[in-house]
C-alpha positions as a Markdown table, in Angstrom:
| # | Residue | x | y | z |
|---|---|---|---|---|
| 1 | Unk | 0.0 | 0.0 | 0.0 |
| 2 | Unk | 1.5 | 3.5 | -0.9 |
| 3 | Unk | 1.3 | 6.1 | 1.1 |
| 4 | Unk | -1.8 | 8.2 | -1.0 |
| 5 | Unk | -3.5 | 5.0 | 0.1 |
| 6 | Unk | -3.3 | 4.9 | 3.4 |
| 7 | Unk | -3.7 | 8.5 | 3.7 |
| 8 | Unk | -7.1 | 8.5 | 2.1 |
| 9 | Unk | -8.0 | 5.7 | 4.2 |
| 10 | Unk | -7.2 | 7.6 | 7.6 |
| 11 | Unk | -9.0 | 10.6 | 6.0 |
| 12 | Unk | -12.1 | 8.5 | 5.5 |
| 13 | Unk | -11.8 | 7.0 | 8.9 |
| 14 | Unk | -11.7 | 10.1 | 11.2 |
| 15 | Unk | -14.0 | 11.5 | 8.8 |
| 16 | Unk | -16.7 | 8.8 | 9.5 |
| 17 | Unk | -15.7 | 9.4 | 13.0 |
| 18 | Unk | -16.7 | 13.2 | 12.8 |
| 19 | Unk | -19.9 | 12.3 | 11.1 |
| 20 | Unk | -21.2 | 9.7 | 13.4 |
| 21 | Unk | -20.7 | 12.1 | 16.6 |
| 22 | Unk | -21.9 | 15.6 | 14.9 |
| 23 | Unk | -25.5 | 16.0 | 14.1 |
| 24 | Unk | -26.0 | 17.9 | 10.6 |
| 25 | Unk | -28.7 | 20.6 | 10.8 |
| 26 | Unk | -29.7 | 23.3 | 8.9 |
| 27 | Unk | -29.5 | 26.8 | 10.1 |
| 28 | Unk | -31.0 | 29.4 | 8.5 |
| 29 | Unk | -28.3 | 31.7 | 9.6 |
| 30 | Unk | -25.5 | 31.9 | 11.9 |
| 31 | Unk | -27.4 | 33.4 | 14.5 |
| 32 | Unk | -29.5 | 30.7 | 15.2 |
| 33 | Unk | -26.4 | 28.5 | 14.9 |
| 34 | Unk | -24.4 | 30.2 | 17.4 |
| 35 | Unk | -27.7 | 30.3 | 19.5 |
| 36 | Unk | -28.1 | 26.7 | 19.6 |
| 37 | Unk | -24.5 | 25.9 | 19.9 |
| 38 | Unk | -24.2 | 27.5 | 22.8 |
| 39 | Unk | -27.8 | 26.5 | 24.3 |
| 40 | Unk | -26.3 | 22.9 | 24.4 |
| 41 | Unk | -23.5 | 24.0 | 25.8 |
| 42 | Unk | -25.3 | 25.0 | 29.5 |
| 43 | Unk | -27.6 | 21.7 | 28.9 |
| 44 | Unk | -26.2 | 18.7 | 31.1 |
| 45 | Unk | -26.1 | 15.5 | 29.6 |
| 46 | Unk | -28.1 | 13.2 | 32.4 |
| 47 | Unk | -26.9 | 9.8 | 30.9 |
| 48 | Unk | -22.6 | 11.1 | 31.6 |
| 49 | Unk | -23.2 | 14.3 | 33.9 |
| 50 | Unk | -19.8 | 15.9 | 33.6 |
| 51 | Unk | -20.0 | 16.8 | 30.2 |
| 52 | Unk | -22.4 | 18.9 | 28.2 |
| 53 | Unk | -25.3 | 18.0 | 26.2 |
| 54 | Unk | -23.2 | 19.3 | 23.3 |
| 55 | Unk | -20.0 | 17.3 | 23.7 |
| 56 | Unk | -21.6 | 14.6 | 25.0 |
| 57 | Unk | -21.8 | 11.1 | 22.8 |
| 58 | Unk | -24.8 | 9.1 | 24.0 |
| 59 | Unk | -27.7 | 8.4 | 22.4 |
| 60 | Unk | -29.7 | 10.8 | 25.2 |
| 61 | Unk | -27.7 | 13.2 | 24.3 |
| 62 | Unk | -28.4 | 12.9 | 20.3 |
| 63 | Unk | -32.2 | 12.4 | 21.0 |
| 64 | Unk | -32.1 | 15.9 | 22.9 |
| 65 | Unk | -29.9 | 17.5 | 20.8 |
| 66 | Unk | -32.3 | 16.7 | 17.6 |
| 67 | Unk | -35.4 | 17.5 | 20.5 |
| 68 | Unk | -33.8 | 20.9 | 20.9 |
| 69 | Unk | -33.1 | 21.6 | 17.2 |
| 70 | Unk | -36.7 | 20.7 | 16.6 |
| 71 | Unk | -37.7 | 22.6 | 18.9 |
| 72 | Unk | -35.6 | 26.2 | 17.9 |
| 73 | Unk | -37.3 | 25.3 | 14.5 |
| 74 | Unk | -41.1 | 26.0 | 16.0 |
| 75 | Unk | -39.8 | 29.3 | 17.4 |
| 76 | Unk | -39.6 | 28.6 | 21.2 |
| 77 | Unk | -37.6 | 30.3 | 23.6 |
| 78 | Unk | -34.8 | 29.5 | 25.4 |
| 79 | Unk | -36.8 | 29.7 | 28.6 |
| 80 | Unk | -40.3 | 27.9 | 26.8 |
| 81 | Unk | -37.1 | 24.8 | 26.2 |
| 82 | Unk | -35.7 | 25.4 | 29.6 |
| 83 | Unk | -39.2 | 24.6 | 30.6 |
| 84 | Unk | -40.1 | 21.4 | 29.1 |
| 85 | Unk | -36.4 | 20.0 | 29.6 |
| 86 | Unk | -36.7 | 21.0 | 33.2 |
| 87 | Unk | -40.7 | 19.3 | 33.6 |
| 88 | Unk | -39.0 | 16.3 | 31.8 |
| 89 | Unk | -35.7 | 16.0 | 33.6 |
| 90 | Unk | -36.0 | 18.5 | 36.8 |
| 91 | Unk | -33.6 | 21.0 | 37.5 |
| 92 | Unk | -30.7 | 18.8 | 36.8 |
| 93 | Unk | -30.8 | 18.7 | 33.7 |
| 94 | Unk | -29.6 | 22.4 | 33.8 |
| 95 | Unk | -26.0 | 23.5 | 34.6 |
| 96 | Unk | -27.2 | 26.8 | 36.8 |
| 97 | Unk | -30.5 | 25.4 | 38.2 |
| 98 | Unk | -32.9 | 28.2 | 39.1 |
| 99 | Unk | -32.5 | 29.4 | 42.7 |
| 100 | Unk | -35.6 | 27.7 | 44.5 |
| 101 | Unk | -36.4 | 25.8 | 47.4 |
| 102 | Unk | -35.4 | 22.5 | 45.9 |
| 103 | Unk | -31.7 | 23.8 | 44.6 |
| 104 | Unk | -30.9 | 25.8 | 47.7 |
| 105 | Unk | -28.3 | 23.8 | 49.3 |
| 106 | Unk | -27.0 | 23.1 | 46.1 |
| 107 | Unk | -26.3 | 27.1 | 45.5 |
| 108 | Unk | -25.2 | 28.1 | 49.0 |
| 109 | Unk | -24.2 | 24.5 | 50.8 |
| 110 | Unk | -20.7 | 25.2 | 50.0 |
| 111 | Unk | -20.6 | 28.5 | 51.8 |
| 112 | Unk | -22.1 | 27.3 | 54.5 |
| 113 | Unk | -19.8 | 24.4 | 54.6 |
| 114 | Unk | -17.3 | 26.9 | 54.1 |
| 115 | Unk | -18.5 | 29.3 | 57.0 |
| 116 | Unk | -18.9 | 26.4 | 59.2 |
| 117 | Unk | -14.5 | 25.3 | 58.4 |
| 118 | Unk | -13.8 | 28.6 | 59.0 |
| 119 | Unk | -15.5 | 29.2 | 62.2 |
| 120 | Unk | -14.4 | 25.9 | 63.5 |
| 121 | Unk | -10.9 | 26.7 | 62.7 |
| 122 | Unk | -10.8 | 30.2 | 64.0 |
| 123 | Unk | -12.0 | 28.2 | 67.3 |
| 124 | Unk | -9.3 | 26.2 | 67.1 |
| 125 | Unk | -7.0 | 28.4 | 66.8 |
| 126 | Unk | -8.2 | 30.6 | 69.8 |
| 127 | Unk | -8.1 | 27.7 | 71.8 |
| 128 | Unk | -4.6 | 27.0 | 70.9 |
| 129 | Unk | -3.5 | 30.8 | 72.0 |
| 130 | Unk | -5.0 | 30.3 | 74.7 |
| 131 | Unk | -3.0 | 27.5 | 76.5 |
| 132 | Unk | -0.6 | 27.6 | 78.8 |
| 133 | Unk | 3.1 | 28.1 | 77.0 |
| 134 | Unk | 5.2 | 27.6 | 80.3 |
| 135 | Unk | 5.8 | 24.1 | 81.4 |
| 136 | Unk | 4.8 | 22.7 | 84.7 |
| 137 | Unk | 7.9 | 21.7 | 87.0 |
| 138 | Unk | 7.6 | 17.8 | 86.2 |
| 139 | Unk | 8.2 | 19.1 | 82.3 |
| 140 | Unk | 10.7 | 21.0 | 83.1 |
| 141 | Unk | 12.6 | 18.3 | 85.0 |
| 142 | Unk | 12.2 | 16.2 | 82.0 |
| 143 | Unk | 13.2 | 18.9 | 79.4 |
| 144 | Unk | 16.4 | 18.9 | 81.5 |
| 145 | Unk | 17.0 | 15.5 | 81.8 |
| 146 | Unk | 16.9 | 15.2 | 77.7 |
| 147 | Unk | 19.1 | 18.2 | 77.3 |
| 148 | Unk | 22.0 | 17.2 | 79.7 |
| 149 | Unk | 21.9 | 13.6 | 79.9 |
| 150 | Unk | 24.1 | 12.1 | 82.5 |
| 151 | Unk | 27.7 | 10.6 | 82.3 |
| 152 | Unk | 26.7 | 7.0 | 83.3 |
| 153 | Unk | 24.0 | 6.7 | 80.4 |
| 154 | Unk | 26.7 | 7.3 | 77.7 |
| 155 | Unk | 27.5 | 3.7 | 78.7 |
């Protein structure tokens, strides 16, 4: 095999690969491209949860991304999608859930958490200062006894 070969053939294989993960849809402009690009961006993918509904591979992910496109096609808003992702999914589903009863530990658990460290450390640390820093006369013998160590123990 010469090397034109094998090059078209690694073409056509990454290229395969490119079109099995992207979806192909048609814009009518690159507004509503960029729109929807970056609507799937703040989507979470429920089926990997770390990664986006836009860089995500699974088939959820595909089914919602087409759901989505459909959807931007009928005119809806970003919010009217929020919506019926959200009464599908719940709040999850969203990467900066709407401040509620439901998500409030989820928005300010860490600074409590936080607060909570700090106070217990600042405690701690008050504590600390105030102990004693003189040692009691039974230390003291010993602190002397380890400093100047007696003839006879050389031994």
């Amino acid at each position: 095999m010469n090397l034109r070969t094998t090059l078209a053939l690694l073409l056509l294989t990454f290229s395969c690969q490119l079109f099995a993960v992207t979806n192909e849809f048609e814009f009518g402009n690159r507004v509503n491209e960029q729109r929807y690009l970056s609507y799937i961006s703040k989507i979470r993918c429920l089926v990997c949860q770390n990664e986006s509904l836009g860089s995500s591979r699974s088939d959820l992910a595909i089914d919602l991304r087409n759901e989505i496109y459909r959807l931007m096609a009928q005119g809806q808003s970003n919010e009217q999608i929020d919506d019926f992702l959200v009464s599908r999914y719940g709040d999850f589903i969203l990467y900066q859930p709407p401040v509620k009863s439901s998500t409030l530990m989820l928005w300010f658990g860490p600074f409590v958490l936080l607060f909570v460290l700090l106070t217990l450390l600042l405690f701690r640390i008050k504590k600390m200062k105030n102990q004693p820093t003189t040692l009691s006369a039974s230390e003291q013998q010993q602190a002397r006894e380890l400093l100047n160590p007696k003839e006879d123990q050389h031994d």
